[in-house]
mmCIF file of the protein (N, C-alpha, C, O) and its ligand, coordinates in Angstrom:
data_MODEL
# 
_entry.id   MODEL 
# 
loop_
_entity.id 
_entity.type 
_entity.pdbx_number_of_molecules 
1 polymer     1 
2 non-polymer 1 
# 
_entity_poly.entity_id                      1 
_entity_poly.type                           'polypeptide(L)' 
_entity_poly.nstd_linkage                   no 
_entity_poly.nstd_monomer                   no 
_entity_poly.pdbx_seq_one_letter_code       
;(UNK)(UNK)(UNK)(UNK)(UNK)(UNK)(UNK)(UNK)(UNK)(UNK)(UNK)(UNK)(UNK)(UNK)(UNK)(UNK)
(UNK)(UNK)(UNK)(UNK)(UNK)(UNK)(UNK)(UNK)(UNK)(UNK)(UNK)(UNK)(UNK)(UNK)(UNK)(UNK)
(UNK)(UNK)(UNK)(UNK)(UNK)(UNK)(UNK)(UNK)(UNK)(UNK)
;
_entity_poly.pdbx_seq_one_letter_code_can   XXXXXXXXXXXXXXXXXXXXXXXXXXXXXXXXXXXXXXXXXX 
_entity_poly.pdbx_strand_id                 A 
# 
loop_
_entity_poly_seq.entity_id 
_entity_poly_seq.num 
_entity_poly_seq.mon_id 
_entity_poly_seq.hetero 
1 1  UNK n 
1 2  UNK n 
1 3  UNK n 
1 4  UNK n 
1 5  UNK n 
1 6  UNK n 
1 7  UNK n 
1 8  UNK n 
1 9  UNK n 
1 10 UNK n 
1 11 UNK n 
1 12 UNK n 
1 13 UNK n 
1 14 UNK n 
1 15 UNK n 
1 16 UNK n 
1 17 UNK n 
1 18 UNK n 
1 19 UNK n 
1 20 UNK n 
1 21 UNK n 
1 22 UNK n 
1 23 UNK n 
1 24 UNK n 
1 25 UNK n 
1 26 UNK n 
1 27 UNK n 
1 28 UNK n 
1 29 UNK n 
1 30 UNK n 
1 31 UNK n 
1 32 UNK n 
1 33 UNK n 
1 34 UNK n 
1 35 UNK n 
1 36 UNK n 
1 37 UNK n 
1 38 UNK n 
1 39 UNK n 
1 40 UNK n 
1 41 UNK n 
1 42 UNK n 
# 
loop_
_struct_asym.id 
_struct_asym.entity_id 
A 1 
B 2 
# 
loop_
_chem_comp.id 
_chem_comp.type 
_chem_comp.mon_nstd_flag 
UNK 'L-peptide linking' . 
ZN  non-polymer         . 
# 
_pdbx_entity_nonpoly.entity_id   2 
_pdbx_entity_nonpoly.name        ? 
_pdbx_entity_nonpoly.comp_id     ZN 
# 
_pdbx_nonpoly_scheme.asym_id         B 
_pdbx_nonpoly_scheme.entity_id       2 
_pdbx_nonpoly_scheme.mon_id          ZN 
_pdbx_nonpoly_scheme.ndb_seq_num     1 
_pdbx_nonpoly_scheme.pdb_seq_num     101 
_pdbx_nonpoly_scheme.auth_seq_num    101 
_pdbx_nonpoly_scheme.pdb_mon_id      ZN 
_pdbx_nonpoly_scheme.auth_mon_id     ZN 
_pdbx_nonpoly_scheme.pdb_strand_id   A 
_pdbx_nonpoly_scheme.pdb_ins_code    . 
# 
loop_
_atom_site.group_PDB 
_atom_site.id 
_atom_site.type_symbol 
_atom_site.label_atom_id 
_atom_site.label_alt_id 
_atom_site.label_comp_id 
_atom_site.label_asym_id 
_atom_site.label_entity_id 
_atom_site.label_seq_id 
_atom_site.pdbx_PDB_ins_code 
_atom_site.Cartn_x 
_atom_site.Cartn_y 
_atom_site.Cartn_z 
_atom_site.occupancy 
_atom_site.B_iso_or_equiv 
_atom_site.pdbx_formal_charge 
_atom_site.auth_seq_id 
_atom_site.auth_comp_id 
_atom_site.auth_asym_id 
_atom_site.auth_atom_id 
_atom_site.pdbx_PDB_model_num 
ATOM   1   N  N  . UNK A 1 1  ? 3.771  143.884 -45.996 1.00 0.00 ? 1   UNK A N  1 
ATOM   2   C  CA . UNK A 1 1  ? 3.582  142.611 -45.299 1.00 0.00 ? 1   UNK A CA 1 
ATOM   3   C  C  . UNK A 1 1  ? 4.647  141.614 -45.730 1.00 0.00 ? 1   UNK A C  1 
ATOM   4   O  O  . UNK A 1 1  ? 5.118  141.776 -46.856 1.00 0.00 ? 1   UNK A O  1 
ATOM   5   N  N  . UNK A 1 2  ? 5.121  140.532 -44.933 1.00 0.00 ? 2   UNK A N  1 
ATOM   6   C  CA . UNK A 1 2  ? 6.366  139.568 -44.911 1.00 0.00 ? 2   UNK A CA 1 
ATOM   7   C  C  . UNK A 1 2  ? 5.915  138.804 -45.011 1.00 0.00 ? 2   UNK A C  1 
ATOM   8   O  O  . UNK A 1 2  ? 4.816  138.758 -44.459 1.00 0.00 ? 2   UNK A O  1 
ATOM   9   N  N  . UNK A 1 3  ? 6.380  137.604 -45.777 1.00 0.00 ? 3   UNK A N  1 
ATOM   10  C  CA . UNK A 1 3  ? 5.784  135.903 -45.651 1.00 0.00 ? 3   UNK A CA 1 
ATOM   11  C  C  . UNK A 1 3  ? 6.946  135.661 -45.807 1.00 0.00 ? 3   UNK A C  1 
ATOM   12  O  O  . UNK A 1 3  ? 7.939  136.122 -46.370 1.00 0.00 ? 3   UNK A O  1 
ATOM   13  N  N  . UNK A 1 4  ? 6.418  134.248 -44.758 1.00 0.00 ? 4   UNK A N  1 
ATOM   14  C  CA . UNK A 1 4  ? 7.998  133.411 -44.724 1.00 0.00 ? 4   UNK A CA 1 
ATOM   15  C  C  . UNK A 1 4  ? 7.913  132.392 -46.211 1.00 0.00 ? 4   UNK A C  1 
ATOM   16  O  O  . UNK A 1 4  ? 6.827  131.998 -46.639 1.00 0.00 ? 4   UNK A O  1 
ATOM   17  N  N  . UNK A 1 5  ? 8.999  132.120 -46.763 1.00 0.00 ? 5   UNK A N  1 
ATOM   18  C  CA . UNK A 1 5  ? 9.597  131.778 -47.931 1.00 0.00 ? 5   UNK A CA 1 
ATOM   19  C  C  . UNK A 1 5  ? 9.487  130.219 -48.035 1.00 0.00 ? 5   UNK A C  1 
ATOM   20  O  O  . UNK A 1 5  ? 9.645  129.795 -49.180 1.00 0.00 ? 5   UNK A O  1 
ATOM   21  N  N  . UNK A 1 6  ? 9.241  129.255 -47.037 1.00 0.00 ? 6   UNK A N  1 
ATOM   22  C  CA . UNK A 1 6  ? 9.015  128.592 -46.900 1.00 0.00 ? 6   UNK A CA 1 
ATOM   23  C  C  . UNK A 1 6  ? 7.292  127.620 -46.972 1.00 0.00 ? 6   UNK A C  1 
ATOM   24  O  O  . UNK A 1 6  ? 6.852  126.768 -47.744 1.00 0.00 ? 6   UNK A O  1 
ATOM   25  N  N  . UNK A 1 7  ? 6.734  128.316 -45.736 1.00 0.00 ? 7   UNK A N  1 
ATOM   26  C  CA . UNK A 1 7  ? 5.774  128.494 -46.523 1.00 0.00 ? 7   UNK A CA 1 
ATOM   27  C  C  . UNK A 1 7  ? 4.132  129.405 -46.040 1.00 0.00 ? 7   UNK A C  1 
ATOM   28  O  O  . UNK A 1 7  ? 3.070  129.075 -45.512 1.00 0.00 ? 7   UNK A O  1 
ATOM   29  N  N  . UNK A 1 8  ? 4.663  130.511 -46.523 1.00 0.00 ? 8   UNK A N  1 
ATOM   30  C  CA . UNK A 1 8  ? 3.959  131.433 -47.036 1.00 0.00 ? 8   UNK A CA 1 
ATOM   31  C  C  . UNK A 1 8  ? 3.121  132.460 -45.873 1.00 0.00 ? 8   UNK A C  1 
ATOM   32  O  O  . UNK A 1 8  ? 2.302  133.355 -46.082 1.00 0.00 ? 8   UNK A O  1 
ATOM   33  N  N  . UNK A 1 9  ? 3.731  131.893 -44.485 1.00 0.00 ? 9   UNK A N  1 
ATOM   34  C  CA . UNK A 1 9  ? 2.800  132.586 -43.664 1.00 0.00 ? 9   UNK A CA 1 
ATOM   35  C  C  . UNK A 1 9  ? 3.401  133.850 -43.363 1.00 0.00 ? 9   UNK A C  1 
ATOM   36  O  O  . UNK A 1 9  ? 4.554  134.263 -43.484 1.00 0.00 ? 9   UNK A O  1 
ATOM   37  N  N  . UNK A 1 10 ? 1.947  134.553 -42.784 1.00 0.00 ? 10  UNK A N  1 
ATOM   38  C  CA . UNK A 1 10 ? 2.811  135.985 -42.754 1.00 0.00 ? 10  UNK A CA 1 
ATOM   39  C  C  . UNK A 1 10 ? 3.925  136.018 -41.579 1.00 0.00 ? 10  UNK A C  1 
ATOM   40  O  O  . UNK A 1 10 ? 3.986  135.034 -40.842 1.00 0.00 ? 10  UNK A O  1 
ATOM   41  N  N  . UNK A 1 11 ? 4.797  137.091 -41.374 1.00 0.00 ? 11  UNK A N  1 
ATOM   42  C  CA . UNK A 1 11 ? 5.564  136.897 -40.541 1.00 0.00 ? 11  UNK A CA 1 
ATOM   43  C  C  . UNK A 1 11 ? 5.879  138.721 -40.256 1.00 0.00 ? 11  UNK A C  1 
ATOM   44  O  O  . UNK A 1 11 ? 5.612  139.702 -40.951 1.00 0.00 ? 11  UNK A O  1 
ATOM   45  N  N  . UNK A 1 12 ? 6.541  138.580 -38.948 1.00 0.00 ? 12  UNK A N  1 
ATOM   46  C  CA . UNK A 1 12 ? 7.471  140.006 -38.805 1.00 0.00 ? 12  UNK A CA 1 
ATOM   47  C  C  . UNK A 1 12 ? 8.353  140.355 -39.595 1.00 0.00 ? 12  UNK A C  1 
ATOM   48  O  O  . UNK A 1 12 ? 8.771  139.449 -40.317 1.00 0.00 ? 12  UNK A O  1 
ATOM   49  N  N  . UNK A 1 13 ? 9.009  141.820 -39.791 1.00 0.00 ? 13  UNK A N  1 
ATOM   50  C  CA . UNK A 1 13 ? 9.777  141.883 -39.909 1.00 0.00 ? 13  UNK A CA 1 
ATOM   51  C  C  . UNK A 1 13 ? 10.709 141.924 -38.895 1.00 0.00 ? 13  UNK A C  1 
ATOM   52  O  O  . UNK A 1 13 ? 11.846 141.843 -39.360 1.00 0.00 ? 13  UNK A O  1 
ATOM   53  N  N  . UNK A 1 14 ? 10.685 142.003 -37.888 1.00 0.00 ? 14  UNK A N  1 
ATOM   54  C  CA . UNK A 1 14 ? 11.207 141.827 -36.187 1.00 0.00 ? 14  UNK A CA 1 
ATOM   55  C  C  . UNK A 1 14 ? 11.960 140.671 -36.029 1.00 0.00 ? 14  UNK A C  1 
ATOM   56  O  O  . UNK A 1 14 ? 13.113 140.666 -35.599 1.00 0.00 ? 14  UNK A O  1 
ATOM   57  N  N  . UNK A 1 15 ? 11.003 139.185 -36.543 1.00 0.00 ? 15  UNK A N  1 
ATOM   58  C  CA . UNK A 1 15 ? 11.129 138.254 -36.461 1.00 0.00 ? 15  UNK A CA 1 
ATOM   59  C  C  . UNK A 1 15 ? 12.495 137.397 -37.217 1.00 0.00 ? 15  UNK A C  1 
ATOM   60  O  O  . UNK A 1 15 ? 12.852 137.682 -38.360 1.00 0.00 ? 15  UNK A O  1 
ATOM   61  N  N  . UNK A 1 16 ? 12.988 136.618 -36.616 1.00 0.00 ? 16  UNK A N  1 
ATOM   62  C  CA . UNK A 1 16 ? 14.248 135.860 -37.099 1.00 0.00 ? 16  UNK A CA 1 
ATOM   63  C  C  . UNK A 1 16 ? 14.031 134.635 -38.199 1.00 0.00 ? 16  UNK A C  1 
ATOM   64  O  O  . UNK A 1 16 ? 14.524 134.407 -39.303 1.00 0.00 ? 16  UNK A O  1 
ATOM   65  N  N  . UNK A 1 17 ? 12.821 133.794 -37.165 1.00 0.00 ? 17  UNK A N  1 
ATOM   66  C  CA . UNK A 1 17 ? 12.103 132.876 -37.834 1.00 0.00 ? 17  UNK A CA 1 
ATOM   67  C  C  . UNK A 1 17 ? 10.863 132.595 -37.827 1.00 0.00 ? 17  UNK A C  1 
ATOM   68  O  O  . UNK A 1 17 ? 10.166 133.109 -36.952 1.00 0.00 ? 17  UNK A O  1 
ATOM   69  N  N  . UNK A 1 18 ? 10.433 131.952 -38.531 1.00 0.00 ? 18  UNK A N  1 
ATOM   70  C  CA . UNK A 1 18 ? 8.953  131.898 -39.012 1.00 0.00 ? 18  UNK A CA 1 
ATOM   71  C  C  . UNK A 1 18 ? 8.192  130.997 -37.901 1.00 0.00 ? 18  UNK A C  1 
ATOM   72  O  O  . UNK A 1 18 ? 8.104  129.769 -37.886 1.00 0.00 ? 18  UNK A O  1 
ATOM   73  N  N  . UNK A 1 19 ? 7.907  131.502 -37.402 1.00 0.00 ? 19  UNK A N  1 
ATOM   74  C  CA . UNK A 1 19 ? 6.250  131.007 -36.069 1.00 0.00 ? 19  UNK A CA 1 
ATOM   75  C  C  . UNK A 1 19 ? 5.726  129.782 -36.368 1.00 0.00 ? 19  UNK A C  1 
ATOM   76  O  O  . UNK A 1 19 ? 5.532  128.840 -35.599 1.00 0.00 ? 19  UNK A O  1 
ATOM   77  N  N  . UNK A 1 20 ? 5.465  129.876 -37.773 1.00 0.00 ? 20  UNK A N  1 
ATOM   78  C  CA . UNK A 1 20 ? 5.159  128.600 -38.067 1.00 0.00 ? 20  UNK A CA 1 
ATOM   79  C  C  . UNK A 1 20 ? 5.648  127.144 -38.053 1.00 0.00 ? 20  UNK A C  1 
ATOM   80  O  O  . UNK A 1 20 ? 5.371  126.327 -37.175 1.00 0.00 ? 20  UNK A O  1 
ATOM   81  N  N  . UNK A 1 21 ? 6.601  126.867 -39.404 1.00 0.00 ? 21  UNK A N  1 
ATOM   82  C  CA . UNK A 1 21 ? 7.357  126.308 -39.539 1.00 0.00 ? 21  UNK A CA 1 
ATOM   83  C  C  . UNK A 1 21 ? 8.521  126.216 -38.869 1.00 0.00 ? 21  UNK A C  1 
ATOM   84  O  O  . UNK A 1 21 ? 8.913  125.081 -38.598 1.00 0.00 ? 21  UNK A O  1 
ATOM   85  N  N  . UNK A 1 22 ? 9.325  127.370 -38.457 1.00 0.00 ? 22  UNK A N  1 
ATOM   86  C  CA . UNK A 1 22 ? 10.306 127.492 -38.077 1.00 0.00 ? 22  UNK A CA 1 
ATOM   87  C  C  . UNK A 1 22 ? 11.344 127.613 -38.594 1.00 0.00 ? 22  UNK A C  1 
ATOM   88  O  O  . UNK A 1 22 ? 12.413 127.553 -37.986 1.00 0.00 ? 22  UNK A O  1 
ATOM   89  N  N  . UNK A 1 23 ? 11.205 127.826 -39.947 1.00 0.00 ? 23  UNK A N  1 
ATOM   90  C  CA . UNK A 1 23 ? 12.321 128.083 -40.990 1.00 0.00 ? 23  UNK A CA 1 
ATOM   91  C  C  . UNK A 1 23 ? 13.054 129.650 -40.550 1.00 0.00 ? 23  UNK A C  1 
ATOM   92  O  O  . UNK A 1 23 ? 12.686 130.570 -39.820 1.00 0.00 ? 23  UNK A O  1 
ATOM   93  N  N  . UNK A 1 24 ? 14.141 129.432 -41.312 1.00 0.00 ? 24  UNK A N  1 
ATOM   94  C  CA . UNK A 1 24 ? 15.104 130.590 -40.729 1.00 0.00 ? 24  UNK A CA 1 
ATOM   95  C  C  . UNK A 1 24 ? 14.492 132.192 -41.907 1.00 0.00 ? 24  UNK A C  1 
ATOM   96  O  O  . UNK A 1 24 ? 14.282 132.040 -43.111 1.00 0.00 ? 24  UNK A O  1 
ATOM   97  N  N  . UNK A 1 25 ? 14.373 133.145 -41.404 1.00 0.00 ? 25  UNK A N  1 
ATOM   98  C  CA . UNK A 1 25 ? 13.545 134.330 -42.419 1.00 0.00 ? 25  UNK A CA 1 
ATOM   99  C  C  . UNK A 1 25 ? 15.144 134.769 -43.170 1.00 0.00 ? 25  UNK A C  1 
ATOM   100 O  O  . UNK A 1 25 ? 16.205 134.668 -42.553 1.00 0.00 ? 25  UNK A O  1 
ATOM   101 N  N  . UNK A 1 26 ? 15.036 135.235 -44.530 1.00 0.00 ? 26  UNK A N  1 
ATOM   102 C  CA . UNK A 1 26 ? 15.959 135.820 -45.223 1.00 0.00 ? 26  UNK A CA 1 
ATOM   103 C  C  . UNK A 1 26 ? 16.087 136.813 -44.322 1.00 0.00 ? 26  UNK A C  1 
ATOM   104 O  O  . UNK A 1 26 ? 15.291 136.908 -43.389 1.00 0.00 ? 26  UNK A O  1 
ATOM   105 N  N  . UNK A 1 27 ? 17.426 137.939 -44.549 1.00 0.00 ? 27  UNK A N  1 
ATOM   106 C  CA . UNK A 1 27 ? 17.490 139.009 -44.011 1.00 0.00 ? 27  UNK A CA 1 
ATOM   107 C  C  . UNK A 1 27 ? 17.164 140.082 -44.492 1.00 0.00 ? 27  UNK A C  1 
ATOM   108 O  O  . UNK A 1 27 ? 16.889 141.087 -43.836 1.00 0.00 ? 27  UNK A O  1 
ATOM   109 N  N  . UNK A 1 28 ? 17.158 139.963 -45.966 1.00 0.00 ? 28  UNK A N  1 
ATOM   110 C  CA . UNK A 1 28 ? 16.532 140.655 -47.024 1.00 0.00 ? 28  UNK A CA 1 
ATOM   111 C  C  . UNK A 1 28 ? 15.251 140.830 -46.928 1.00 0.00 ? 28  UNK A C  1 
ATOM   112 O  O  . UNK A 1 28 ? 14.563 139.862 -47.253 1.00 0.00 ? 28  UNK A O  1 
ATOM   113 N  N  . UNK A 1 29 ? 14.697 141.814 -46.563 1.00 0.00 ? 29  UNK A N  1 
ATOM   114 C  CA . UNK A 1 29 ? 12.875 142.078 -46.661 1.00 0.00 ? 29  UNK A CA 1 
ATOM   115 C  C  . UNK A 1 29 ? 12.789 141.958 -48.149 1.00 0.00 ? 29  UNK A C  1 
ATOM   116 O  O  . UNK A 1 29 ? 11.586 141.933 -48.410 1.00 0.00 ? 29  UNK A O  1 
ATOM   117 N  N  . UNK A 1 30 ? 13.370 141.887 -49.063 1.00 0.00 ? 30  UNK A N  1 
ATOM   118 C  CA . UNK A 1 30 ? 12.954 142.223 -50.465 1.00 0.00 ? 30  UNK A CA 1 
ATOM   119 C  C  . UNK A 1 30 ? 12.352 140.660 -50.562 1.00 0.00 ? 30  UNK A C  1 
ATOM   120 O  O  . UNK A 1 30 ? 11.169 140.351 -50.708 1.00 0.00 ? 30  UNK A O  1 
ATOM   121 N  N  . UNK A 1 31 ? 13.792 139.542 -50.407 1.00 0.00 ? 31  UNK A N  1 
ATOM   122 C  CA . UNK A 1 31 ? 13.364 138.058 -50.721 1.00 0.00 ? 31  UNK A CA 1 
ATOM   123 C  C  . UNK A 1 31 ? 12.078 137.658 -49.882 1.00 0.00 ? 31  UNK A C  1 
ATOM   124 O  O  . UNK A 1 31 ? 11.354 136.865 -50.485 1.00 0.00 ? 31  UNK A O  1 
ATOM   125 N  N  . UNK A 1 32 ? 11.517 138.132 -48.284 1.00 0.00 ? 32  UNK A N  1 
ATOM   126 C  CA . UNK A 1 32 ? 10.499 137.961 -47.930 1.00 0.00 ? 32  UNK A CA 1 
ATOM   127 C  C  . UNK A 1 32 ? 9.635  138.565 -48.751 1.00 0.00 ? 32  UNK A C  1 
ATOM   128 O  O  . UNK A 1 32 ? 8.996  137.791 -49.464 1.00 0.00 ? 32  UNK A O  1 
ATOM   129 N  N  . UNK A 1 33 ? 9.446  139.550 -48.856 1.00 0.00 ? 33  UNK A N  1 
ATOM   130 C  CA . UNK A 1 33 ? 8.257  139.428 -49.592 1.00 0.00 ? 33  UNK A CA 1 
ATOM   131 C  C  . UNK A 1 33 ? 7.816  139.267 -50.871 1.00 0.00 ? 33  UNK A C  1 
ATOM   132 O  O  . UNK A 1 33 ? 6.786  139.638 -51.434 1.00 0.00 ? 33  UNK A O  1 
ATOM   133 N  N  . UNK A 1 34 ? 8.831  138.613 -51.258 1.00 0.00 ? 34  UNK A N  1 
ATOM   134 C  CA . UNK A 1 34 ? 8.565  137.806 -52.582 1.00 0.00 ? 34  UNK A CA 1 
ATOM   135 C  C  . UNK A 1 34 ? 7.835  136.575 -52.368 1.00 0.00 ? 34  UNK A C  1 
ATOM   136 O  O  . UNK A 1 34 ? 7.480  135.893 -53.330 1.00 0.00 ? 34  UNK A O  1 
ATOM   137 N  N  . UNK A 1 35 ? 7.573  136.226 -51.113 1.00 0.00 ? 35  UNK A N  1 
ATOM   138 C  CA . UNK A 1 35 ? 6.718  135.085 -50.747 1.00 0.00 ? 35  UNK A CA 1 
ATOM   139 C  C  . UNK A 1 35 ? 7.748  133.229 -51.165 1.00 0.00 ? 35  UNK A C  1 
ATOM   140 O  O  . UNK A 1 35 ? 7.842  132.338 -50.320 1.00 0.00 ? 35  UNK A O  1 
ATOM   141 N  N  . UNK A 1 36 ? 8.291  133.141 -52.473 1.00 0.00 ? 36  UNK A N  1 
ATOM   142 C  CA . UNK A 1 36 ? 8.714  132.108 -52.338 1.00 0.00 ? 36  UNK A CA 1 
ATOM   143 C  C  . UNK A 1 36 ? 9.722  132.396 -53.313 1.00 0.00 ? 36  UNK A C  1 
ATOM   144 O  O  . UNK A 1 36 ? 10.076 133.524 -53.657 1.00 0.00 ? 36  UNK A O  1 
ATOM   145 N  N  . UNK A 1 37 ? 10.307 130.940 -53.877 1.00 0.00 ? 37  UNK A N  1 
ATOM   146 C  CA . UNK A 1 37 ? 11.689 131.266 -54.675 1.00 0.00 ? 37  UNK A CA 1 
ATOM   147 C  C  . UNK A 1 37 ? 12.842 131.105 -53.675 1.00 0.00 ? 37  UNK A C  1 
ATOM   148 O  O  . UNK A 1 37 ? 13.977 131.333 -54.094 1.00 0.00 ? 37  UNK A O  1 
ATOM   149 N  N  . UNK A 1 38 ? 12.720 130.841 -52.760 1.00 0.00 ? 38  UNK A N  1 
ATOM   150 C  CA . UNK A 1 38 ? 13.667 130.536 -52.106 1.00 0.00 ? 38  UNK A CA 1 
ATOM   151 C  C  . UNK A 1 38 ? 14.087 129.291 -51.496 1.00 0.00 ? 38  UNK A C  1 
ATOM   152 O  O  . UNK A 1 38 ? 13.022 128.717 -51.267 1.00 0.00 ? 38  UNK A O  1 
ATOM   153 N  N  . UNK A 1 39 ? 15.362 128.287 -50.965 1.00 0.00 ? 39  UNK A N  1 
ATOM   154 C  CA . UNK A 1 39 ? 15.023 126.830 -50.659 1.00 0.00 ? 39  UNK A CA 1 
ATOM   155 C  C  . UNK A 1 39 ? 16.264 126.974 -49.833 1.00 0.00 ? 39  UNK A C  1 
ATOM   156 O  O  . UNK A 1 39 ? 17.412 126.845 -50.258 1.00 0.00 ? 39  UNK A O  1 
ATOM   157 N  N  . UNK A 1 40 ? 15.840 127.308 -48.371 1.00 0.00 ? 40  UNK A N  1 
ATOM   158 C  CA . UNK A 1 40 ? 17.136 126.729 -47.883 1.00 0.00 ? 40  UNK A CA 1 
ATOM   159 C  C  . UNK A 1 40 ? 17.650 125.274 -47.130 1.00 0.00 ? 40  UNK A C  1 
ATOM   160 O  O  . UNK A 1 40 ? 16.649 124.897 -46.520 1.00 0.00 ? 40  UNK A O  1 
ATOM   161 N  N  . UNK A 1 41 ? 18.435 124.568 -46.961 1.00 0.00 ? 41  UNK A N  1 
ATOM   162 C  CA . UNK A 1 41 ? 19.134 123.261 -46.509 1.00 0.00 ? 41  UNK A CA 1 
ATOM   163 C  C  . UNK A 1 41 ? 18.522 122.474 -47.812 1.00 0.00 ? 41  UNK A C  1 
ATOM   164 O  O  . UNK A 1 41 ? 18.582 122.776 -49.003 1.00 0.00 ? 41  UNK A O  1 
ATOM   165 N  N  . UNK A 1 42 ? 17.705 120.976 -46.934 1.00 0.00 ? 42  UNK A N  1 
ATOM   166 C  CA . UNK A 1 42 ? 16.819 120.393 -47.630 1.00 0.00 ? 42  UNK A CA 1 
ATOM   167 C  C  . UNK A 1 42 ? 15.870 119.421 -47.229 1.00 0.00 ? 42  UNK A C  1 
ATOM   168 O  O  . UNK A 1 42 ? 15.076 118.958 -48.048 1.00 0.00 ? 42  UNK A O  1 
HETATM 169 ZN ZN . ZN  B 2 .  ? 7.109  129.381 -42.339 1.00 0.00 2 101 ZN  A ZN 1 
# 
């Protein structure tokens, strides 16, 4: 399972960006599913 990094919902791996928020998804499945640790712009 994928969560966006932002914040935390699940997501595709299909998917570009997060449904939710709309944040942009790493391309890395590894950094998704690390759930967070990540900060992109600001
Ligand atoms: Zn999100």
């Amino acid at each position: 399972m994928m969560y966006c990094p932002r914040c935390g919902s699940k997501t595709k791996a299909e998917e570009s960006y997060c449904v939710i928020c709309g944040a942009q998804l790493p391309k890395d499945i590894d950094e998704r599913a690390q759930g967070q640790g990540l900060t992109v712009g600001g």
